[in-house]
C-alpha positions as CSV (number, residue, x, y, z in Angstrom):
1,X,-46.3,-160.2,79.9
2,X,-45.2,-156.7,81.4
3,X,-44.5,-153.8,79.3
4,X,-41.1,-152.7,79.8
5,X,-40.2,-148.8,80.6
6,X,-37.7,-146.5,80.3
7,X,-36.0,-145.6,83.9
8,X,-34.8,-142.4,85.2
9,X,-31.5,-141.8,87.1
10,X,-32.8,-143.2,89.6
11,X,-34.5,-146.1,88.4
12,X,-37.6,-145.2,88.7
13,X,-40.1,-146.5,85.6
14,X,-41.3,-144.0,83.4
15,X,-44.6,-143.9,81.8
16,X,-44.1,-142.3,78.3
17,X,-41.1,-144.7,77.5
18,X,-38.4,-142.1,77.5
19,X,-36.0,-141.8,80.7
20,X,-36.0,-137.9,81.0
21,X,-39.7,-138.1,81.4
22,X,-41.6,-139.6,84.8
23,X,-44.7,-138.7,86.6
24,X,-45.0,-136.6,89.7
25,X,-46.9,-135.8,92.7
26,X,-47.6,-132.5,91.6
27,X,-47.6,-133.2,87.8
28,X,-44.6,-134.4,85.2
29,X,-40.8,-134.4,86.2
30,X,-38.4,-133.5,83.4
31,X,-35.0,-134.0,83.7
32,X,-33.0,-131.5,81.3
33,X,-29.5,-130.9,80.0
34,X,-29.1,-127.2,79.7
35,X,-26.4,-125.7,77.2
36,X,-26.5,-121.5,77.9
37,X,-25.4,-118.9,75.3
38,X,-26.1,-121.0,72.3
39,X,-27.1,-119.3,69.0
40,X,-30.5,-120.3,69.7
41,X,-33.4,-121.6,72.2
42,X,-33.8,-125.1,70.6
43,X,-34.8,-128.6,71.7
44,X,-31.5,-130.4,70.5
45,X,-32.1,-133.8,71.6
46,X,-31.2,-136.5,74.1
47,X,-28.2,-137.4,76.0
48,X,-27.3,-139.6,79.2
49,X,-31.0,-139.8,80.1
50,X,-31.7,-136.0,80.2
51,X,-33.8,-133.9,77.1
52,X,-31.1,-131.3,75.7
53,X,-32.2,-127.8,75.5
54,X,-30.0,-125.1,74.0
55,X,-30.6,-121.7,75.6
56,X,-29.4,-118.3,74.0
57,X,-29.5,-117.0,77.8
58,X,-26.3,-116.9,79.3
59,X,-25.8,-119.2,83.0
60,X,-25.4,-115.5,84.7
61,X,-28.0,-114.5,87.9
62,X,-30.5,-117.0,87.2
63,X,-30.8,-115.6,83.6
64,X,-30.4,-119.2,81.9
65,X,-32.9,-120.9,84.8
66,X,-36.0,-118.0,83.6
67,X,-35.3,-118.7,80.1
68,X,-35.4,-122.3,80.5
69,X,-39.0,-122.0,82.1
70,X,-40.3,-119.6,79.8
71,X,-39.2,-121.9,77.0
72,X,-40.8,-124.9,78.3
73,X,-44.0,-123.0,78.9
74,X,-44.3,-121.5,75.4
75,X,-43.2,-125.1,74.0
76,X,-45.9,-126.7,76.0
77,X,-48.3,-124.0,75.4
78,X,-48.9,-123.6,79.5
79,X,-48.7,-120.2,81.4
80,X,-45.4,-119.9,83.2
81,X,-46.5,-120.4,86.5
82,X,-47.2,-124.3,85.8
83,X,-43.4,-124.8,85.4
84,X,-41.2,-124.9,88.4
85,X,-37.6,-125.9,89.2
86,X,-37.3,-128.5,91.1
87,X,-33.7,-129.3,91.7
88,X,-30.4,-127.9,89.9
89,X,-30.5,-124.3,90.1
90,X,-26.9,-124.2,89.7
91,X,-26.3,-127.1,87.3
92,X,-26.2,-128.4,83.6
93,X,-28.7,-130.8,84.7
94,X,-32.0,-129.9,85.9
95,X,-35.5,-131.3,87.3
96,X,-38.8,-129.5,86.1
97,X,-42.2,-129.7,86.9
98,X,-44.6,-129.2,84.7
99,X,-48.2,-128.7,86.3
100,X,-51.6,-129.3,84.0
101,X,-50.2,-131.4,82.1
102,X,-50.5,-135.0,81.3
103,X,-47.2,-136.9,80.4
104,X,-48.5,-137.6,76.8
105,X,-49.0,-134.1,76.3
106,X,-45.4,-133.3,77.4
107,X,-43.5,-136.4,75.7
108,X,-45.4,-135.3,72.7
109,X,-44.4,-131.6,72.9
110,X,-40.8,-132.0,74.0
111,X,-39.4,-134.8,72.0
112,X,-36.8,-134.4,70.4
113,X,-36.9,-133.2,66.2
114,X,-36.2,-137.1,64.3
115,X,-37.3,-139.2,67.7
116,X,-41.3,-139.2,67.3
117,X,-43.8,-141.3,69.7
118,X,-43.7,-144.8,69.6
């Protein structure tokens, strides 16, 4: 019997069971939810496929997309040049790549606070 996985937006099977979450040429894809000026740089969890991150940066000259990268660099403990932006510079919803990094390592890291690995 085939284990069953998680799909991304685009159907695509995911390795680590969650749908924001895939494997990459150059490393892991993450798909993220960004929410800018919040209170505080948080994780806050999951919605419509996508890892919620709250950002204190506001969505102003790129200010929110350099603050999203340096939070998922410090959260993965990985310098800042292993995380790129892959699509959505100018969205809610973005695409990451995260070099060095194996997708256990990043499910692990990133998921949410209450949803812990299966």
């Amino acid at each position: 019997m085939q284990r069953k996985t998680a799909r991304d937006e685009r159907g695509r099977g995911t390795d680590a069971g969650v749908a924001w979450l895939c494997e990459h040429a150059g490393g892991v894809a993450v798909t993220v939810r960004v929410t800018p000026r919040a209170a505080r740089s948080a994780i806050a969890g999951e919605r419509d496929d996508c890892l919620l991150i709250r950002l204190q940066a506001p969505p102003v000259d790129g200010k929110a997309n350099k603050a999203l990268l340096a939070f998922l660099a410090e959260s993965l403990g990985v310098p800042k040049s292993a995380v790129q932006l892959m699509a959505g510079a100018k969205s809610r919803v973005k695409r990451v790549l995260i070099s060095r990094q194996s997708t256990d390592a990043v499910r692990r890291a990133l998921s949410p606070p209450g949803v812990g690995p299966e």
